[in-house]
C-alpha positions as CSV (number, residue, x, y, z in Angstrom):
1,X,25.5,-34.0,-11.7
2,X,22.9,-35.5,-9.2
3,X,25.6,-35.3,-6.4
4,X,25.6,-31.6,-7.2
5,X,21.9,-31.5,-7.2
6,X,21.3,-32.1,-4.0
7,X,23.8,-30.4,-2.8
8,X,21.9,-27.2,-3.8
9,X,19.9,-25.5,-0.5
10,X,16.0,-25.8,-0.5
11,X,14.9,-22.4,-0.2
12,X,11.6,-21.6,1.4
13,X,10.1,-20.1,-1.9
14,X,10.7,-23.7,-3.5
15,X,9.5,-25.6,-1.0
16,X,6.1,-23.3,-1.0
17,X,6.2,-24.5,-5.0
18,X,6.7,-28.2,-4.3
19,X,4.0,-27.4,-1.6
20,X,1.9,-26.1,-3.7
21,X,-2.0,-27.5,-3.9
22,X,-1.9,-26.3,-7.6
23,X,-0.3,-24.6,-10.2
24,X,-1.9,-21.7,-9.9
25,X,-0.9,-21.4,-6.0
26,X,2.9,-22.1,-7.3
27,X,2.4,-19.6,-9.5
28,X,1.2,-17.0,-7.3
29,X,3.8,-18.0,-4.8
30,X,6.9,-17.0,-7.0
31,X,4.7,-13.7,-8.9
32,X,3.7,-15.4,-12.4
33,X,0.5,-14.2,-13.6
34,X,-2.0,-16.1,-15.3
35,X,-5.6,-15.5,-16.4
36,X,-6.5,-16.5,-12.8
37,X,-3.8,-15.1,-10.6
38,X,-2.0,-11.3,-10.9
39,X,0.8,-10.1,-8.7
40,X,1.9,-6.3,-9.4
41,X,5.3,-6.2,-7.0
42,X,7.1,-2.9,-6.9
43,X,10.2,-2.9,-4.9
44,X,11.8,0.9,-6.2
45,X,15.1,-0.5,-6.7
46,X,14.9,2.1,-9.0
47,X,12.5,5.0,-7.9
48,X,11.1,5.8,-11.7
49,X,7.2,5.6,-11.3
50,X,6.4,4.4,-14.6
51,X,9.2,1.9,-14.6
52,X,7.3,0.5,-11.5
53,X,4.0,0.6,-13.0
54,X,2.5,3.3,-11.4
55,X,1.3,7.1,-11.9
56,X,2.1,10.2,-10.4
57,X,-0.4,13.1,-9.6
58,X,0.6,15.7,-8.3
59,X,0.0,19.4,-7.0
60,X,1.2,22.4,-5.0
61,X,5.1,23.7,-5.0
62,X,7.6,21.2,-4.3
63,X,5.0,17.8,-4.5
64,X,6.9,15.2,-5.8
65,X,8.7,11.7,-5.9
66,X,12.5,10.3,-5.6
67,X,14.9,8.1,-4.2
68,X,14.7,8.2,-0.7
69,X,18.6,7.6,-0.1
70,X,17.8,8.3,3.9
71,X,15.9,5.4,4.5
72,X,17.8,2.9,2.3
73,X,19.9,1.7,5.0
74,X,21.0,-1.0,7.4
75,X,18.3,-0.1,10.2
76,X,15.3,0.2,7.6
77,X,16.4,-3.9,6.0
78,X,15.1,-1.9,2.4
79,X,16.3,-1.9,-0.7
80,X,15.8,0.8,-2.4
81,X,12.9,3.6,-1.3
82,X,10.9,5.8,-2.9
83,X,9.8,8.8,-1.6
84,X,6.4,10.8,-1.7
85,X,6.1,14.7,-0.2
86,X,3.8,16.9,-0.9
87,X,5.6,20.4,-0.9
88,X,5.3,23.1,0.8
89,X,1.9,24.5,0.3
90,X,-1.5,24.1,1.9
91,X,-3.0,21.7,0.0
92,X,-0.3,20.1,-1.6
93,X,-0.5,16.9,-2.9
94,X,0.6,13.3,-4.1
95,X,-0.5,10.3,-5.0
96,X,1.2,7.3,-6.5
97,X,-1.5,4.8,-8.1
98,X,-2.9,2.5,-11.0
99,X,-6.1,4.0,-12.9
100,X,-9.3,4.5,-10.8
101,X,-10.9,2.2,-13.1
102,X,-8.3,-0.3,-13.2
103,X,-9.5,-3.0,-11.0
104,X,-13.3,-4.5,-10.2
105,X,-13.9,-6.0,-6.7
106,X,-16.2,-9.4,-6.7
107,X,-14.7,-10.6,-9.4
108,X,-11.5,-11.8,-7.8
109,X,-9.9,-11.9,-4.6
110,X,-7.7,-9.1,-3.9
111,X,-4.9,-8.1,-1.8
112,X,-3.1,-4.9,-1.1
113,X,0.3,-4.5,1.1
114,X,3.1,-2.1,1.6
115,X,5.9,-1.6,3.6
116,X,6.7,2.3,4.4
117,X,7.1,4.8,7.4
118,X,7.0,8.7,7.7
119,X,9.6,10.9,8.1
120,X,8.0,12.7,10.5
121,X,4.5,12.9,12.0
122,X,1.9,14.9,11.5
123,X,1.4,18.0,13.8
124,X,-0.3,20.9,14.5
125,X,2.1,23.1,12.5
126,X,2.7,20.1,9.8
127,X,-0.5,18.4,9.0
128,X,-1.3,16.3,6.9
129,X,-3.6,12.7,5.8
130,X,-2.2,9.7,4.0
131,X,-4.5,7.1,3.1
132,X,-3.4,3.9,1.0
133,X,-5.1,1.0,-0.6
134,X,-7.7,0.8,-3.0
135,X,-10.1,3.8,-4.1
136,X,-12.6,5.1,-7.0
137,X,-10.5,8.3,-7.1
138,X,-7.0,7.9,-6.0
139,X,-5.8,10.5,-8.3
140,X,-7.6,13.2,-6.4
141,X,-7.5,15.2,-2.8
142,X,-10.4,14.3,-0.3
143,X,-12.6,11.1,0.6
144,X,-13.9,8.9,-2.6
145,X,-17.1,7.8,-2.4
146,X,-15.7,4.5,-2.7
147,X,-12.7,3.3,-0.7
148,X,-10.8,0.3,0.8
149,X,-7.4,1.6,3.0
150,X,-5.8,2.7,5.6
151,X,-5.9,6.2,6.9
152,X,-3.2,8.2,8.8
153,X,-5.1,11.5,10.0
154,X,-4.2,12.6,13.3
155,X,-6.4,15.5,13.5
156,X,-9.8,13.6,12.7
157,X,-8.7,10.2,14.9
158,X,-5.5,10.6,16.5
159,X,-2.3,8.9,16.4
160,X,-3.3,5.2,15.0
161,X,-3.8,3.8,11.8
162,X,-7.5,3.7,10.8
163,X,-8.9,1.1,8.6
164,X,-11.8,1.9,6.1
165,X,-14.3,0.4,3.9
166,X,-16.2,3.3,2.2
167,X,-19.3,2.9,-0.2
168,X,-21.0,6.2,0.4
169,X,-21.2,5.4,4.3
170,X,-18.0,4.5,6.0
171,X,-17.2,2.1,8.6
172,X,-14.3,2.9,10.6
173,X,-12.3,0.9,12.8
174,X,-9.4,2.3,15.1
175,X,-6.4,-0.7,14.9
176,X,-4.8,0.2,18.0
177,X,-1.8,0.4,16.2
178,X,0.0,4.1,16.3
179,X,2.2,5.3,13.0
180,X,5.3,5.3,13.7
181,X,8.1,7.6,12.0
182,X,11.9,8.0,12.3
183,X,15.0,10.0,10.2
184,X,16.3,6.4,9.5
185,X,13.4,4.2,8.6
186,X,14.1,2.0,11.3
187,X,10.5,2.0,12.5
188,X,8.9,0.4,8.6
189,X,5.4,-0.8,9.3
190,X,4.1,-3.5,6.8
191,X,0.0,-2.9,5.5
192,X,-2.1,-5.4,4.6
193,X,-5.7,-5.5,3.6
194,X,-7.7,-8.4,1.8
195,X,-10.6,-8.3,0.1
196,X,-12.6,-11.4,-0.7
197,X,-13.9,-12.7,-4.0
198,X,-16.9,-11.6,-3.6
199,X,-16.1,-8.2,-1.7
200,X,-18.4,-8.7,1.5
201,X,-15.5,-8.9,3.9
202,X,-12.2,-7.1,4.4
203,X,-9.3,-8.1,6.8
204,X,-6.7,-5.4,7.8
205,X,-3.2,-5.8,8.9
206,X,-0.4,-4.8,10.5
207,X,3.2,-6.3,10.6
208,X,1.2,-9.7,10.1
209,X,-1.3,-9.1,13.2
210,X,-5.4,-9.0,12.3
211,X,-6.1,-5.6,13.3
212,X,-9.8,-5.4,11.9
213,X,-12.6,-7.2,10.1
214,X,-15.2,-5.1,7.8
215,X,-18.1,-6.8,6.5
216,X,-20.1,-3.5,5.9
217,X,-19.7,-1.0,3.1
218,X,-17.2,-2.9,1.3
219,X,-17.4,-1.5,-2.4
220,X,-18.3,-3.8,-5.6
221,X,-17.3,-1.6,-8.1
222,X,-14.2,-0.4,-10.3
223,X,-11.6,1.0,-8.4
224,X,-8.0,1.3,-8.6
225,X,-5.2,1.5,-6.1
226,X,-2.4,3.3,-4.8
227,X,-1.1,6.3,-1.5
228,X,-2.2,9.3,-1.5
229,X,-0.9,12.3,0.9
230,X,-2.5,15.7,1.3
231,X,-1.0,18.8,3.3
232,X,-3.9,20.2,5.6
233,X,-1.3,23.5,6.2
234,X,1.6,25.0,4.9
235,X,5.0,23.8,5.2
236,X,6.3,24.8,8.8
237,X,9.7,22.8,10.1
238,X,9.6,19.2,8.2
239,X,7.5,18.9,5.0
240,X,5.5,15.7,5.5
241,X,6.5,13.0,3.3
242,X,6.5,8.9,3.4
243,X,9.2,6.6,2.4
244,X,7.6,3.4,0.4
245,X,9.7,0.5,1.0
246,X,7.5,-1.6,-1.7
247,X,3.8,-2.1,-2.6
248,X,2.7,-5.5,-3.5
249,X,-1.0,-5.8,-5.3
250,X,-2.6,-9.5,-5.6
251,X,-5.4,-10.5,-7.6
252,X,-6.3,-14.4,-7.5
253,X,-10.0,-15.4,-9.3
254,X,-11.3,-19.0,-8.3
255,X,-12.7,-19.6,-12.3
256,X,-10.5,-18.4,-15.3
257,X,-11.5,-15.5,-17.3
């Protein structure tokens, strides 16, 4: 029986637990919650939004979510995709998120990832805004007043990811880092933001590089999380829509509740 033992491979995920300065950190390593530490994973294995923990808002003709078959493929690494589009109307709209009220920066630490790509960019004849992360009204079209993400608008700021802390004011940094988008998903582009405990700084970043650092207008507030994508015209040649790879949410408090 011990010759068998240690004949079993060492897995990095175990030896981040043996590793591991406490047993909270092991727990967060391997996604067990505790009064201290939350992980809400959603890989879309299965692209049912409530069987992922999530809501649906929706509006306009066609908005809606499914299986993004497409970009579930060798190119893309993913398994399993689901897809947001927003129809073919002006104005159409969808959002996939937790309550607005769900969450309540400095109180814990908090961390917000996904790993996703377009199908197609945004254009004069097919615009549209995406923004994802954490907001005060992520069930809604247009700017909260208070807001921690990423923005894709290519008619306000170009081609590159924006990153934004919003509490009233906004600060806005450009990440020098363009959205990418493909028929395939071989281009997926990993999100990150983290907020500290006590919400007076925000790092962004993309595919594991810093991107930016906000220390002003970073909310302390309820808010909940979540992407959201709004058509700025009608439907044209491709209706814009984003293939979500997975969405990881990460909330560690340094006292217990």
């Amino acid at each position: 029986m011990v010759s068998d033992a240690r004949r079993l491979p060492i897995t990095a995920t175990a030896r981040t637990i043996v590793a591991a300065a406490s047993t909270r950190a092991a727990q967060t390593a391997i996604g067990i919650n505790d009064e201290t530490a939350h992980v809400h994973f959603a890989d879309f294995v299965s692209a049912d939004v409530d069987g992922n923990g999530y809501q649906q808002t929706t509006s306009g003709s066609g908005a809606g979510s499914r299986q993004m078959w497409e970009f579930t493929t060798v190119a893309s690494n993913s398994q399993g995709v689901i897809e947001l589009g927003v129809g073919t109307t002006a104005g159409g709209f969808i959002s996939l998120h937790v309550g607005n009220n769900a969450i309540v920066t400095s109180t814990a630490a908090m961390k917000f990832s996904m790993r996703s790509q377009f199908w197609s960019l945004s254009t004069v004849a097919d615009e549209y805004v995406c923004r994802a992360g954490i907001s005060n009204d992520v069930t809604s079209t247009g700017v909260g007043a208070r807001e921690i993400y990423f923005r894709y608008d290519r008619l306000a700021h170009g081609a590159n990811w924006q990153c934004v802390t919003r509490d009233t004011t906004e600060t806005l940094t450009d990440s020098g880092v363009a959205v990418t988008a493909s028929a395939t998903g071989a281009n997926m582009q990993t999100l990150e933001l983290v907020v500290n405990e006590a919400a007076t700084e925000v790092l962004f970043y993309i595919d594991g590089t810093l991107v930016a650092t906000h220390t002003t207008d970073v909310p302390q507030n309820r808010l909940g999380y979540g992407v959201q994508m709004e058509a700025s015209t009608a439907f044209a040649t491709s209706e814009p829509r984003i293939g979500i790879d997975w969405i990881r949410f990460e909330i560690t408090r340094s006292t217990p509740r």
